[in-house]
C-alpha positions, 0 to 999 in steps of 0.5 A: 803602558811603556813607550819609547821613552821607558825603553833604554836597551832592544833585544836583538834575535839570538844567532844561536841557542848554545854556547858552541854555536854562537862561538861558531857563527863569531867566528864565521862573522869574523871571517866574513869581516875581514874578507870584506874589509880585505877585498874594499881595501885593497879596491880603495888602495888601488884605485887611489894609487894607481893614476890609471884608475883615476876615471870617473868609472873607478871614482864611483867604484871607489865611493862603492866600496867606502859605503860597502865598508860602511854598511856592513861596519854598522851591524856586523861587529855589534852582533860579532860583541853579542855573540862574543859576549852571550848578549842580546842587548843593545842600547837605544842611542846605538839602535837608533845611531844602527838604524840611522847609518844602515839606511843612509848607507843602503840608500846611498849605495842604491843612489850610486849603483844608479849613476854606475849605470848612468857611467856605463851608458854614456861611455857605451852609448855616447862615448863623443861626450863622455868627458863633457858628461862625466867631467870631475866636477860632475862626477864630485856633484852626482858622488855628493849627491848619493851621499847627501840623499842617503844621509837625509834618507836615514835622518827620515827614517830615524826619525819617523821611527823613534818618535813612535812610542812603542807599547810592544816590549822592546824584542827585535826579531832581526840580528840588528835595528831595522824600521821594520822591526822596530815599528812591530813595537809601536802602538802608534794609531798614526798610520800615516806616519808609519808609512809615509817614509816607507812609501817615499823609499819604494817610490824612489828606489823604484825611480832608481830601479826603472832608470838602470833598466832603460839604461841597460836597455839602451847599452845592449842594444848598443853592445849588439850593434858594435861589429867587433867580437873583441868591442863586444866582449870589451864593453861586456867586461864593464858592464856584467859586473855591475849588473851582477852586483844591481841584481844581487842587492837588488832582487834580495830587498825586494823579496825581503820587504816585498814577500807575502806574510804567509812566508814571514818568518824570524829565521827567513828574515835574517837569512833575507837581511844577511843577503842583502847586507853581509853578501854584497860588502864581501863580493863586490870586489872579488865581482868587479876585479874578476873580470877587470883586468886594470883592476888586477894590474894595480893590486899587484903592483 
């Protein structure tokens, strides 16, 4: 019976059957690339020359965009190779090194969307104390902490998975390595361990989830009571893109990891995984720089 250490390369899910059209989706891949480099670069860019932007509102924007370059860098150029290359192979310190990096970086995504909306509700709700609460060295600390929780996130997940042996061939039915995946090969009887690590992301994704709705509550209740039309739109015009930007990540990796079995499907999944992994890199900045008029000031400068 093989297990994890007789597999030395997985099979990722084939985009296309035919020459053509795995020629077609490289480069619609490519396109999708660059603009999401593009539009994170030119956040990055701005952000960090223009002393304007240099708010703890814009601090978290800037590490936003970082972990969107990083997110989709992780599996979106192997499967453009594979495309390129007519391959599905992927070797298993890459799968491994994939799986680690797509969930410390998703995780750390989470973790900061989560303080974003801390960001929001203490310079709406209490805006007397908001260079007390958000000062440098806070905003250096909360940063650190997203980043850190979704390095130990990945090095959980890595893990638990790869030290499963797998009995069930070495065919991923997704276009990059996912825990998911990967643990519809194993032959583990160890249940636990398969669901342990699983479990402590729901709960904590769950925490994060609850945290940005009270907090949200609480800054639309306070937009409500500002008297100003021009105050209200004001404080609208920082928050909606970030609630925008919550609720698209958000709601796909619910319905992605959440849908009944009735509905599973290779095809569903990739069109779910692309949603939640592709999508957000490439819109965010156009999101957060529609309605932000600092934003366009910089990148034309």
């Amino acid at each position: 019976m093989p297990n994890s250490s007789s597999v030395s390369e997985f099979l990722l899910l084939p985009f296309a059957d035919t020459r053509e059209l795995q020629l077609l989706h490289f480069a619609l891949s490519l396109g999708i690339y660059l603009a999401a480099l593009l539009g994170n670069g030119l956040i990055l860019t701005a952000v960090a020359c223009d002393q304007h932007l240099h708010t703890p509102m814009y601090f978290f924007l800037l590490n936003l965009a970082l972990l969107d370059l990083g997110s989709i860098s992780t599996t979106v150029p192997k499967a453009m190779a594979n495309l390129l290359w007519d391959t599905r192979a992927i070797s298993y310190e890459a799968c491994a090194a994939q799986l680690f990096l797509f969930d410390f970086l998703v995780l750390a995504e989470y973790c900061l969307l989560t303080i974003m909306a801390y960001d929001r509700y203490v310079a709406i709700c209490k805006p007397l104390h908001y260079g007390s609460l958000l000062g440098s060295r806070a905003c250096g600390q909360m940063a650190a902490a997203a980043w850190g929780s979704g390095f130990l996130h990945g090095v959980l997940h890595m893990a638990n998975t790869f030290s499963l042996p797998l009995c069930h061939g070495n065919a991923v039915e997704q276009f990059f390595c996912e825990i998911p995946q990967i643990l519809k090969l194993s032959c583990s009887d160890a249940y636990l361990r398969e669901v342990g690590a699983p479990v402590f992301s729901i709960f904590l994704a769950f925490g994060c989830f609850v945290f940005i709705v009270l907090s949200y509550m609480q800054i639309f209740r306070a937009v409500l009571r500002i008297p100003s039309q021009q105050g209200r739109h004001k404080a609208f015009s920082t928050c909606l893109p970030h609630l925008a930007v919550v609720s698209l990540l958000m709601s796909t990796i619910i319905f992605a990891h959440l849908k009944p079995p009735s509905i599973s499907s290779p095809s569903l999944d990739v069109v779910l995984a692309f949603l939640y992994l592709v999508v957000p890199p490439v819109v965010n900045p156009f999101i957060y720089s529609m309605r932000n008029k600092e934003i366009k000031v910089a990148m034309w400068k």
